[in-house]
LOTORDO-901808 format. One record per atom (N, C-alpha, C): atom name; x, z, y; residue in three letters. Coordinates in Angstrom, 3 decimals. Each point is the difference from the previous one (the first is absolute). Layout:
<atoms>
ATOM at       c1       c3       c2  aa
ATOM CA        X        Z        Y ALA
...
</atoms>
This chain:
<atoms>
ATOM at       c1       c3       c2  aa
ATOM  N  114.802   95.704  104.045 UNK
ATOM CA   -1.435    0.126   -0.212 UNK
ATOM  C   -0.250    0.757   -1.282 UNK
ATOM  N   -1.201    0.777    0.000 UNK
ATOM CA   -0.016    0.746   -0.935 UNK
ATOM  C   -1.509   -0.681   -0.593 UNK
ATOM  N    0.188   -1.338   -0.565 UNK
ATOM CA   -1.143   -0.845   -0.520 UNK
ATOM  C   -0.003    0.944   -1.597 UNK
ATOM  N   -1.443    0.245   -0.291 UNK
ATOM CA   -0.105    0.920   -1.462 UNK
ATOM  C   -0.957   -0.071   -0.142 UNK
ATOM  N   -0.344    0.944   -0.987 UNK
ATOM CA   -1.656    0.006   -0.616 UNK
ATOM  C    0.088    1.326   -0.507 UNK
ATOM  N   -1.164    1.122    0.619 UNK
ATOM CA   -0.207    0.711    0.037 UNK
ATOM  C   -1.897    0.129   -0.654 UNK
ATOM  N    0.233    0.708   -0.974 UNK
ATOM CA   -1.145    0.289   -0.809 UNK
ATOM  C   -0.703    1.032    0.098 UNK
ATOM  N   -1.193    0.332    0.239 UNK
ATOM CA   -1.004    1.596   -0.206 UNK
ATOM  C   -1.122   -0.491   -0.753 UNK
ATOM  N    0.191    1.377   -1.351 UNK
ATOM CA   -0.853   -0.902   -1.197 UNK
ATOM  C   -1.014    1.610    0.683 UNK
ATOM  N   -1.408   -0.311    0.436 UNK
ATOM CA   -0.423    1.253    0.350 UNK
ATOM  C   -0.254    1.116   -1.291 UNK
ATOM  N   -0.961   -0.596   -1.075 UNK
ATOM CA   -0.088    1.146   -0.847 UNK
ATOM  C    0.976    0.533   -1.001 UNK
ATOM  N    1.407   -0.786    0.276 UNK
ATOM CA    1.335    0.900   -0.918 UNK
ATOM  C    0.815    0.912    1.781 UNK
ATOM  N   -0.623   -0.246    0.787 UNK
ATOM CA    0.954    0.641    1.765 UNK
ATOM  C    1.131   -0.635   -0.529 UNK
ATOM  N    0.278   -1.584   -0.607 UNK
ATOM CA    1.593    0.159   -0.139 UNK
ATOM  C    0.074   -0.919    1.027 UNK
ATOM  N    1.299    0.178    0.772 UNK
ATOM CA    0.765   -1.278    0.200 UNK
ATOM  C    1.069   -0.427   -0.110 UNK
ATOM  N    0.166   -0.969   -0.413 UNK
ATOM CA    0.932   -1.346   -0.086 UNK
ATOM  C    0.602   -0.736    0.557 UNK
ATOM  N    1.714   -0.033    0.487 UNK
ATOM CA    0.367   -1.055    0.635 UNK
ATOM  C    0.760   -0.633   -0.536 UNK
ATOM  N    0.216   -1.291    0.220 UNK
ATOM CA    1.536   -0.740   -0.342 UNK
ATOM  C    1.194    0.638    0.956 UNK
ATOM  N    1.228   -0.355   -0.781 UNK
ATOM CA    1.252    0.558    1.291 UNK
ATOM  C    0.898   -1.410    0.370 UNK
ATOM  N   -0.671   -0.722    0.074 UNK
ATOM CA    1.027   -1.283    0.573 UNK
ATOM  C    0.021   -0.413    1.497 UNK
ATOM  N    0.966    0.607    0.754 UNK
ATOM CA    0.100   -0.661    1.621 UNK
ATOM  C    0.912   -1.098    0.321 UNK
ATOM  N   -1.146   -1.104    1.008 UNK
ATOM CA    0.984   -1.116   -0.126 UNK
ATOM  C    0.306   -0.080    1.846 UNK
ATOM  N    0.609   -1.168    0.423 UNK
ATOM CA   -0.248   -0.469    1.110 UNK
ATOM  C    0.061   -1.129   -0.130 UNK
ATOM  N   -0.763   -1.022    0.995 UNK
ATOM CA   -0.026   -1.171   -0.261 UNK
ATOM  C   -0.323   -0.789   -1.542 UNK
ATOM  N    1.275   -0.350   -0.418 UNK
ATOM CA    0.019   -1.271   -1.286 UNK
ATOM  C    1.304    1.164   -0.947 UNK
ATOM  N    0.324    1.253    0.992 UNK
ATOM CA    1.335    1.102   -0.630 UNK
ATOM  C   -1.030    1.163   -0.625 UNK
ATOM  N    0.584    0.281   -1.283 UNK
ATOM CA   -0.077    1.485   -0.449 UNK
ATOM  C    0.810    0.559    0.350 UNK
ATOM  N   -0.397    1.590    0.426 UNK
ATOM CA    0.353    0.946    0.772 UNK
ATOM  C    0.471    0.920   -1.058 UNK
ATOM  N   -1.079    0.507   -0.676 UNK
ATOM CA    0.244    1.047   -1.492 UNK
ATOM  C   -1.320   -0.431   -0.944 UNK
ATOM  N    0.836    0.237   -1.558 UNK
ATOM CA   -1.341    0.069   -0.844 UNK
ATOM  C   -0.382    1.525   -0.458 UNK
ATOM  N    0.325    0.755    0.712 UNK
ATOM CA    0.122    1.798   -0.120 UNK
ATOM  C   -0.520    0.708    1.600 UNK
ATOM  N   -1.048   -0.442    0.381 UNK
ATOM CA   -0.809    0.619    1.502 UNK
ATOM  C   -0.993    1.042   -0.283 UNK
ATOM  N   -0.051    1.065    0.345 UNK
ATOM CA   -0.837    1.106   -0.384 UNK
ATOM  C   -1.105   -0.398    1.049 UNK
ATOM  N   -1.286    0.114   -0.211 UNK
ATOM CA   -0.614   -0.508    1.196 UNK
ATOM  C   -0.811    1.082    0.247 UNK
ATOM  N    0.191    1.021   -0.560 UNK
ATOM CA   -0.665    1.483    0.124 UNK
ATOM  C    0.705    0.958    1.514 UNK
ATOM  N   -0.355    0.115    0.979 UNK
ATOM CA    0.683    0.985    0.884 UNK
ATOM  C   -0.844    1.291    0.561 UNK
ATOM  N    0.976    1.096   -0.155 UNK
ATOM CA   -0.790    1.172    0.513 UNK
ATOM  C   -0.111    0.226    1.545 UNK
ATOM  N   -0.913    0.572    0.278 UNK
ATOM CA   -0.468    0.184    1.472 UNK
ATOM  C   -0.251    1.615   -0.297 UNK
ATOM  N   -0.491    0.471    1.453 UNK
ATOM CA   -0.137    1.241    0.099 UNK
ATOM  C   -1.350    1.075   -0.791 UNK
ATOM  N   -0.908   -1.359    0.121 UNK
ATOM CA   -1.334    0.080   -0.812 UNK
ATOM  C   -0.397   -0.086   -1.720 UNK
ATOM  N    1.051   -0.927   -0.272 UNK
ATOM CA   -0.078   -0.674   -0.958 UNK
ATOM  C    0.709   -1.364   -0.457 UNK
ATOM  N   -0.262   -1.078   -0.179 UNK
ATOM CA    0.910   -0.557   -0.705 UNK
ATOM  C   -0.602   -1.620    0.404 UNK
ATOM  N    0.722   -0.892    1.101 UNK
ATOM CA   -0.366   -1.356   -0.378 UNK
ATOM  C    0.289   -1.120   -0.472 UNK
ATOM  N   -0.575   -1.082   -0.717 UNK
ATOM CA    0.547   -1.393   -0.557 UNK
ATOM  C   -0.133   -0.994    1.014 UNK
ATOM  N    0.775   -0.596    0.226 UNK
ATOM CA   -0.538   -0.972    1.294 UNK
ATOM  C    0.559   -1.194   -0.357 UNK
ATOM  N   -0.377   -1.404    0.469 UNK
ATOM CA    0.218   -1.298   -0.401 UNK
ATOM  C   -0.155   -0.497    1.394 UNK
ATOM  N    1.682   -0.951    0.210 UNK
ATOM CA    0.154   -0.469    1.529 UNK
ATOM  C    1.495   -0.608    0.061 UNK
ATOM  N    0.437    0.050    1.378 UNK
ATOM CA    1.144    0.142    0.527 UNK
ATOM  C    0.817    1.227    0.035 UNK
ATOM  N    1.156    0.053   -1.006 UNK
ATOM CA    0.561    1.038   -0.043 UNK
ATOM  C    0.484    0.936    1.312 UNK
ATOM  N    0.453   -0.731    1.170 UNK
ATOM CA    0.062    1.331    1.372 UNK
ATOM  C   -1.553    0.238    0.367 UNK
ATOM  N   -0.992   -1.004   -0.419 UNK
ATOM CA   -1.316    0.902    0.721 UNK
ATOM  C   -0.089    1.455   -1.148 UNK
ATOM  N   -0.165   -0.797   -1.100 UNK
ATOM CA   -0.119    1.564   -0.972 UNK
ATOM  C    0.903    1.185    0.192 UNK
ATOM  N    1.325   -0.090    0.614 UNK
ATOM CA    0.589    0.952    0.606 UNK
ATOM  C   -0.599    0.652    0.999 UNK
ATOM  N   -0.281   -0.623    0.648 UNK
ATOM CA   -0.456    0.323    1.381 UNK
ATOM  C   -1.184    1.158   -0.574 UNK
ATOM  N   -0.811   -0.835   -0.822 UNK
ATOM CA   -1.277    0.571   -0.281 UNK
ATOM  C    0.541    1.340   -0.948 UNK
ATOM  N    0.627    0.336   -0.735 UNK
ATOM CA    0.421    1.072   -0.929 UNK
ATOM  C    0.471    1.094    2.071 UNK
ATOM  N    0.906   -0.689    0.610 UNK
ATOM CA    0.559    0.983    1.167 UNK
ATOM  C   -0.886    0.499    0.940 UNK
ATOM  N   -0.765   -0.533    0.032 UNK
ATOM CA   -1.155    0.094    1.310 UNK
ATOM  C   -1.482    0.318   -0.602 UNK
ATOM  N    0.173    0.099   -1.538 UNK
ATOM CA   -1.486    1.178   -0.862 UNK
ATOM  C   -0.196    0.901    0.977 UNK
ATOM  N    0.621    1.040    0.416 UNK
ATOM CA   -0.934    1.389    0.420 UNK
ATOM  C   -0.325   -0.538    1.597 UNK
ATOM  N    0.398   -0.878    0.602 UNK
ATOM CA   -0.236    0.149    1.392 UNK
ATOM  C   -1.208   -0.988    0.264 UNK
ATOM  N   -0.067   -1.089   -1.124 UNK
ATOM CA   -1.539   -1.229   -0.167 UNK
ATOM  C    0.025   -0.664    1.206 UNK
ATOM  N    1.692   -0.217    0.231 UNK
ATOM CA    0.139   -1.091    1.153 UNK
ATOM  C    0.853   -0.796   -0.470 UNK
ATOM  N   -0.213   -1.473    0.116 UNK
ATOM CA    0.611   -0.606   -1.410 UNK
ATOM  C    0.470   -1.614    1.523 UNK
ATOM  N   -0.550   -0.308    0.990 UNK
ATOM CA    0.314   -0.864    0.976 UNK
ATOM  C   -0.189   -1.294   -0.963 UNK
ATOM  N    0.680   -1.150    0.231 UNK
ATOM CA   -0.764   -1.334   -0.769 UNK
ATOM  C   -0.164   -0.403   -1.575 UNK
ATOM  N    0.710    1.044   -0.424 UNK
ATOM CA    0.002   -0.281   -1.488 UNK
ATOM  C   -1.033   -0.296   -0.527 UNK
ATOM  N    0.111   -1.040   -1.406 UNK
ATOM CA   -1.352    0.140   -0.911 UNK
ATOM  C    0.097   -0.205   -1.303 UNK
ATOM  N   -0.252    0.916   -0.633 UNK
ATOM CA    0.005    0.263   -1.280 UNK
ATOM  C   -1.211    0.497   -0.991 UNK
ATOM  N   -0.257   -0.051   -1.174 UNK
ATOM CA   -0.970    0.820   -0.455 UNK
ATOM  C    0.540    0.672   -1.443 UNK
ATOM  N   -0.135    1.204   -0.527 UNK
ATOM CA   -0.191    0.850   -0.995 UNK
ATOM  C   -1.337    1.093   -0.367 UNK
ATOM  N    0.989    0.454   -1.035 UNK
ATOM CA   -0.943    0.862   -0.739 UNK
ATOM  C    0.227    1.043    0.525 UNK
ATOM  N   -0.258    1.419    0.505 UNK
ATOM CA    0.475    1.365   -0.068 UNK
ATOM  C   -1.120    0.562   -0.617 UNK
ATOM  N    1.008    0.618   -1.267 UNK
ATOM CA   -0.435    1.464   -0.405 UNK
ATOM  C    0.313    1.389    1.165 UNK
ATOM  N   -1.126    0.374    0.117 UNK
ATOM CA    0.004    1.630    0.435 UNK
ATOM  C    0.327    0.954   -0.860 UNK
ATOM  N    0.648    1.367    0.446 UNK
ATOM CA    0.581    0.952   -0.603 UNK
ATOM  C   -1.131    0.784   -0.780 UNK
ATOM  N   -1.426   -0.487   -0.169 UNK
ATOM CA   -0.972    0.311   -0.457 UNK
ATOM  C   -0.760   -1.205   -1.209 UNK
ATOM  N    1.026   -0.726   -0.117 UNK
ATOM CA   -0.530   -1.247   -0.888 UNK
ATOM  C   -0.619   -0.632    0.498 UNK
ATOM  N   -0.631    0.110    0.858 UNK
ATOM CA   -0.834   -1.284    0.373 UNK
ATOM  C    0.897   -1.671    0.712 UNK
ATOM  N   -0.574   -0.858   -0.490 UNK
ATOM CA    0.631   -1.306   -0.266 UNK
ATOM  C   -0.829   -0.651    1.249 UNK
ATOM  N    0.895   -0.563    1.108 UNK
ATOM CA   -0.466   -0.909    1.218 UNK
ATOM  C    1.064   -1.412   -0.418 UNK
ATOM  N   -1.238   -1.274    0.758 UNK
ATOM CA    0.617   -0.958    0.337 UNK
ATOM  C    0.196    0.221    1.471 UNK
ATOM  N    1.037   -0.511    0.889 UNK
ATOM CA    1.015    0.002    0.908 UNK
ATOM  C    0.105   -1.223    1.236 UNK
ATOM  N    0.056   -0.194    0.821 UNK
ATOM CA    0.447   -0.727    0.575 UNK
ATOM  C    0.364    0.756    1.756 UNK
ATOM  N    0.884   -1.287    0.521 UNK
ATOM CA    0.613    0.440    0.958 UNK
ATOM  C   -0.658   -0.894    1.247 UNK
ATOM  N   -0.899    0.094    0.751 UNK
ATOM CA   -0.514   -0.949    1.141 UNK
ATOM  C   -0.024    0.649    1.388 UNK
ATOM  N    0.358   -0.924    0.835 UNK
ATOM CA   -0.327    0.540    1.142 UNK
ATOM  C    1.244    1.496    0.504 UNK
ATOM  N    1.254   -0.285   -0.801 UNK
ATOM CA    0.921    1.181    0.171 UNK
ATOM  C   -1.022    1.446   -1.004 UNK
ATOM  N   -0.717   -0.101   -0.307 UNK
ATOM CA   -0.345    1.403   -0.411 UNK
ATOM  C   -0.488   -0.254   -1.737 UNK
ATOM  N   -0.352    1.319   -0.852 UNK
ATOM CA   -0.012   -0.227   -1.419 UNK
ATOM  C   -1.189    0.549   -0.450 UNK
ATOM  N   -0.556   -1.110   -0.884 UNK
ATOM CA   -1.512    0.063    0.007 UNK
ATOM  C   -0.311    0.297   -1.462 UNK
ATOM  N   -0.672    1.008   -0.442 UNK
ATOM CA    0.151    0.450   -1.140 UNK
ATOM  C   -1.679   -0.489   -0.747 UNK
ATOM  N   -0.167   -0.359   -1.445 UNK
ATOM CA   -1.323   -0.519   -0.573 UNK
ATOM  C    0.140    0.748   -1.397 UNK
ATOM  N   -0.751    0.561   -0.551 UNK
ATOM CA    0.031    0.664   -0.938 UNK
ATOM  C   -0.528   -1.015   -1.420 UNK
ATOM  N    1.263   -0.016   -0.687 UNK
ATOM CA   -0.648   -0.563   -0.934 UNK
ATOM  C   -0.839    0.120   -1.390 UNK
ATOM  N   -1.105   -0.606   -0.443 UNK
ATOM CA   -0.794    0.641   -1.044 UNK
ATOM  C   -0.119   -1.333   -1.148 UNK
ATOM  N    0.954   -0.943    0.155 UNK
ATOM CA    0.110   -0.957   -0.659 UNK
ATOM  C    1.454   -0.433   -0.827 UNK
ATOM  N   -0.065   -1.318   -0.741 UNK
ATOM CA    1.461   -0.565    0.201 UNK
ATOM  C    0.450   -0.984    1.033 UNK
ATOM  N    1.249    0.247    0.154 UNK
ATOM CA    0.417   -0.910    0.885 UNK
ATOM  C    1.384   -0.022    0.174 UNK
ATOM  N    0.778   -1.091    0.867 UNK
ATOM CA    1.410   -0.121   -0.104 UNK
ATOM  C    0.199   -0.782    1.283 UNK
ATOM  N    1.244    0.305    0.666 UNK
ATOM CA    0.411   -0.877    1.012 UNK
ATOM  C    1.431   -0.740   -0.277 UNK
ATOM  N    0.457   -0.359    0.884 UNK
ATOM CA    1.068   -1.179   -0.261 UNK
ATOM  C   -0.202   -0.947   -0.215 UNK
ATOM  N    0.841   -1.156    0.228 UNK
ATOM CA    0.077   -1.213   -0.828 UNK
ATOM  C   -0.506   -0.505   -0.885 UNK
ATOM  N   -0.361    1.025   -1.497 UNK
ATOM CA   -0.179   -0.639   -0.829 UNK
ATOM  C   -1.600    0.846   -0.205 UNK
ATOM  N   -0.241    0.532    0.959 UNK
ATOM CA   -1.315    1.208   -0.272 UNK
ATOM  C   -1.026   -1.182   -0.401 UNK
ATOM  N   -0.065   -1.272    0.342 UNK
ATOM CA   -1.394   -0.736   -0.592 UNK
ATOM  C    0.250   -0.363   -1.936 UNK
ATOM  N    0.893    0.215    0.002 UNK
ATOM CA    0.532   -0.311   -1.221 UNK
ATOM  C   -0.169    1.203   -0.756 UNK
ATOM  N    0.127    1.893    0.181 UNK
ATOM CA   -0.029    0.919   -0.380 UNK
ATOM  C   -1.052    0.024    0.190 UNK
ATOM  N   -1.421   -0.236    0.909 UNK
ATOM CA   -1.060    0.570   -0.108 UNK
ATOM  C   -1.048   -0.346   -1.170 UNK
ATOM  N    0.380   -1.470    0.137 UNK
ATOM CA   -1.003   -0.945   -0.950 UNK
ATOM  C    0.466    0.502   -1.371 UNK
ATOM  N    1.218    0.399   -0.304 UNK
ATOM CA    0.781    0.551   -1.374 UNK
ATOM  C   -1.223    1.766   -0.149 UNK
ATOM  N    0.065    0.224    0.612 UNK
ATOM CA   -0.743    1.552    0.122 UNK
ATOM  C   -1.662   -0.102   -0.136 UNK
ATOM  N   -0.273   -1.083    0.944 UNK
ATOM CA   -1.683   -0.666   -0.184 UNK
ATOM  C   -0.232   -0.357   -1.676 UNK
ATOM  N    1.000   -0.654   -0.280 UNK
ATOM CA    0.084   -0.132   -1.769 UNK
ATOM  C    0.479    0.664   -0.869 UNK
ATOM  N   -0.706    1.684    0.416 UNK
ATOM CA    0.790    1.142   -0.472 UNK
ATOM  C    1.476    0.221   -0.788 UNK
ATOM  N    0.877   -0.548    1.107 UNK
ATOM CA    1.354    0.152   -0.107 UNK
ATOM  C    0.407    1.708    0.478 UNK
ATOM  N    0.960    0.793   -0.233 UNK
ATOM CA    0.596    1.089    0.382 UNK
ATOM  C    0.443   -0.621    1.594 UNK
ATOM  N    0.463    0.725    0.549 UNK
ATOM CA    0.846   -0.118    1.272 UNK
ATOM  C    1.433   -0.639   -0.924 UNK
ATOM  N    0.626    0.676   -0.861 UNK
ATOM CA    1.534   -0.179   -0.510 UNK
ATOM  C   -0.391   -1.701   -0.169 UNK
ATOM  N   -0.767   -0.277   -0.709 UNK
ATOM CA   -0.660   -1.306   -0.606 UNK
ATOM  C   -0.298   -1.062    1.096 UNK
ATOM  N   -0.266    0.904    0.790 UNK
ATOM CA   -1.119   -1.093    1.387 UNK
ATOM  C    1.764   -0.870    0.654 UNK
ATOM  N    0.640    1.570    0.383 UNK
ATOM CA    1.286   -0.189    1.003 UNK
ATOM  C    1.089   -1.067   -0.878 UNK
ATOM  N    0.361    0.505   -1.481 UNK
ATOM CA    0.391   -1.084   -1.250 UNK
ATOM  C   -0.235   -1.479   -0.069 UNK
ATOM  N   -1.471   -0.048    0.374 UNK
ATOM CA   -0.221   -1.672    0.222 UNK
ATOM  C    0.295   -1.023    1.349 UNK
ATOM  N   -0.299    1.356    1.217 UNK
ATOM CA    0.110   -0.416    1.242 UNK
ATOM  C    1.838   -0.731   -0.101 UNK
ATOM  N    0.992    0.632   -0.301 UNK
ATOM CA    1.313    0.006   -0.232 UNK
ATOM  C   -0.509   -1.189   -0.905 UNK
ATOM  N   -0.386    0.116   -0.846 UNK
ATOM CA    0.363   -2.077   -0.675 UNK
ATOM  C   -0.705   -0.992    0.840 UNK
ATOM  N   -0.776    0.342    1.365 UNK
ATOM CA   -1.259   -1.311    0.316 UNK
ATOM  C    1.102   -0.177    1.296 UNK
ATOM  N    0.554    1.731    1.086 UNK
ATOM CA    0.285   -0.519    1.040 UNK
ATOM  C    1.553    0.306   -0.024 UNK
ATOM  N    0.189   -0.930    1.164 UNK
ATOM CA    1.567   -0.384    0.363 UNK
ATOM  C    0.857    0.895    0.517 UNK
ATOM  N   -0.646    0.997    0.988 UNK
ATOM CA    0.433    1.350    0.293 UNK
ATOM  C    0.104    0.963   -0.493 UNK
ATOM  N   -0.654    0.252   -1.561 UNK
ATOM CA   -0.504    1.510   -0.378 UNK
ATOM  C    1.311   -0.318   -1.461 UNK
ATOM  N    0.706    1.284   -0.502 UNK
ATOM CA    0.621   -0.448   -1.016 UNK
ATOM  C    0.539    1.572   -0.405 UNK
ATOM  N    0.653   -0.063   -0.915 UNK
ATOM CA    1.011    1.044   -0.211 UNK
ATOM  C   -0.527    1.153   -1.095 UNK
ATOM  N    0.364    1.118    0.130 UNK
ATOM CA   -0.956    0.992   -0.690 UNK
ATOM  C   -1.293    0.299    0.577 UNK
ATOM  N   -1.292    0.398   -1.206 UNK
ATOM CA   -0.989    0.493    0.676 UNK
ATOM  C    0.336    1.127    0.065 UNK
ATOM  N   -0.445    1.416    0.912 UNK
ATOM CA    0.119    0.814    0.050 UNK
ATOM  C   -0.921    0.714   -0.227 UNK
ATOM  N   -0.872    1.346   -0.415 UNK
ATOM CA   -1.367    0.767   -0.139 UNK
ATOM  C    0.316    1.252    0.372 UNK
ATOM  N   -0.908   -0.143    0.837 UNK
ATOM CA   -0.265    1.568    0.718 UNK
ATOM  C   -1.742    0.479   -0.096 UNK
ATOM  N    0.049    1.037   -1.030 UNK
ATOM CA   -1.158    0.350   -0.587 UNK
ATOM  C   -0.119    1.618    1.288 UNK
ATOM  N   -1.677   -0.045    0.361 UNK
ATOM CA   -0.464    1.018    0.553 UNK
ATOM  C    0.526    1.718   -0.487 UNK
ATOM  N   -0.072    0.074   -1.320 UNK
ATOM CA   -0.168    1.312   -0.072 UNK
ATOM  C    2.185    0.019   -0.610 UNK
ATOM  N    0.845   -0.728    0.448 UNK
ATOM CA    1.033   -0.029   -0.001 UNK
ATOM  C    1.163   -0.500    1.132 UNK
ATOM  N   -0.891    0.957    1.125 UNK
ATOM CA    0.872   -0.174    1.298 UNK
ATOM  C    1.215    0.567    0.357 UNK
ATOM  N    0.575    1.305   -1.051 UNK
ATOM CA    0.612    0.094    0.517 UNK
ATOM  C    1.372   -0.966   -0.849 UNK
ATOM  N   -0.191   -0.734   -0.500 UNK
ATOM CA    0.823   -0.954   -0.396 UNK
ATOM  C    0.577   -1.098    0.928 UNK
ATOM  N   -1.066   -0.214    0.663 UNK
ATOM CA    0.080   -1.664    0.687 UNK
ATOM  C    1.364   -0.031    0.466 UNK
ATOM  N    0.784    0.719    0.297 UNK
ATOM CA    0.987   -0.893    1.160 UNK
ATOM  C    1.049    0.510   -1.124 UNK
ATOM  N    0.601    0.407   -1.298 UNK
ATOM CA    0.477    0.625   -0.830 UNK
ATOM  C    0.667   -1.178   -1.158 UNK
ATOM  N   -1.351   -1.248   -0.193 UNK
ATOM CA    0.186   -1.039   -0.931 UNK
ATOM  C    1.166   -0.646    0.513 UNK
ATOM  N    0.678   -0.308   -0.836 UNK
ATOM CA    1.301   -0.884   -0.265 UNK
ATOM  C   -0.079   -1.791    0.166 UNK
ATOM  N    0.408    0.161    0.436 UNK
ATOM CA   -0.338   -2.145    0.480 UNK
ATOM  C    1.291   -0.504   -0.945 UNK
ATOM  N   -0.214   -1.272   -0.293 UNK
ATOM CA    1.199   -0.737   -0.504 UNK
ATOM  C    0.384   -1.447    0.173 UNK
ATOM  N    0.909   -0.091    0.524 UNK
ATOM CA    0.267   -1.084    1.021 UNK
ATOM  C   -0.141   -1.570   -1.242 UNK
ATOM  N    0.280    0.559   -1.345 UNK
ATOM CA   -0.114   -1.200   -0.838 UNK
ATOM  C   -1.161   -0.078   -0.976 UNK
ATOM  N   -1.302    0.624    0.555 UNK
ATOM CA   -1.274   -0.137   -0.388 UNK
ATOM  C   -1.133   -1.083    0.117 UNK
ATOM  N   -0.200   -0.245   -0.694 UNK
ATOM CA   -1.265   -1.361   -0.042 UNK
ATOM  C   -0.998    0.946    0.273 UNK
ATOM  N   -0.657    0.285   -1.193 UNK
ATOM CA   -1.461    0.786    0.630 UNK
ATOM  C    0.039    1.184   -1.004 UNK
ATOM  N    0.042    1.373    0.272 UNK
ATOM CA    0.530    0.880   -0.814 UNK
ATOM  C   -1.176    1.240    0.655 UNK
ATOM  N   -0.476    0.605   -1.145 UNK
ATOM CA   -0.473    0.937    0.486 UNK
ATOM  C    0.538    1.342    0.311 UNK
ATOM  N   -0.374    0.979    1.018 UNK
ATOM CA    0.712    0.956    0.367 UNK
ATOM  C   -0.893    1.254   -0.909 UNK
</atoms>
């Protein structure tokens, strides 16, 4: 399972994830990039790790069969959508706010409502929930072509990139 907390602080375009994947009551890695490129652009997604496969393999064709998941995608034009997967097909919402999904997203939002950063929001979510942990990661708008470039480290608490 790819239980996390995924952050969009709207007026910095940043976002924020933790990299900790667990299954069950097992950690998986404390070093998970949760950033993946697509043909369009680039998505974060929070779920079951083979649906998010599925969903990274089956982007250009928007036939996705029972999976369900939800993320963020950035477009190759900056613009920032929230995500989800229903009904086999992928439903795109444009976002003009903050917001966060995963596990610990009630925990990152209320951090952001109390003008927290995303790094800050996703930072606290990782101390409140049981799933979210590891390094935060930041992926700032006008520094895309970085995203998939940052260095993870498997013996990181919360480290900025």
């Amino acid at each position: 399972m790819l239980l996390t907390t995924i952050a969009y602080h709207h007026n910095s375009r940043t976002i924020c994830t933790d990299s900790l994947t667990s299954t069950n009551q097992t950690i998986v890695s404390w070093a998970t990039r949760k950033c993946q490129r697509v043909e369009d652009g680039y998505v974060f997604a929070s779920g079951n790790c083979a649906e998010i496969h599925h969903l990274i393999k089956q982007w250009r064709d928007n036939q996705f069969g029972d999976i369900t998941c939800s993320f963020f995608f950035v477009d190759d034009g900056g613009s920032v959508f929230f995500g989800e997967i229903r009904h086999g097909r992928r439903f795109l919402e444009p976002l003009s706010l903050n917001w966060a999904i995963g596990s610990g997203a009630n925990w990152a939002i209320a951090a952001m409502d109390f003008g927290r950063s995303a790094f800050e929001a996703v930072e606290y979510a990782c101390l409140r929930d049981k799933s979210s942990g590891g390094s935060v990661m930041t992926y700032r708008h006008d520094e895309r072509a970085l995203w998939l470039c940052t260095p993870l480290y498997e013996d990181a608490a919360m480290r900025v990139n």
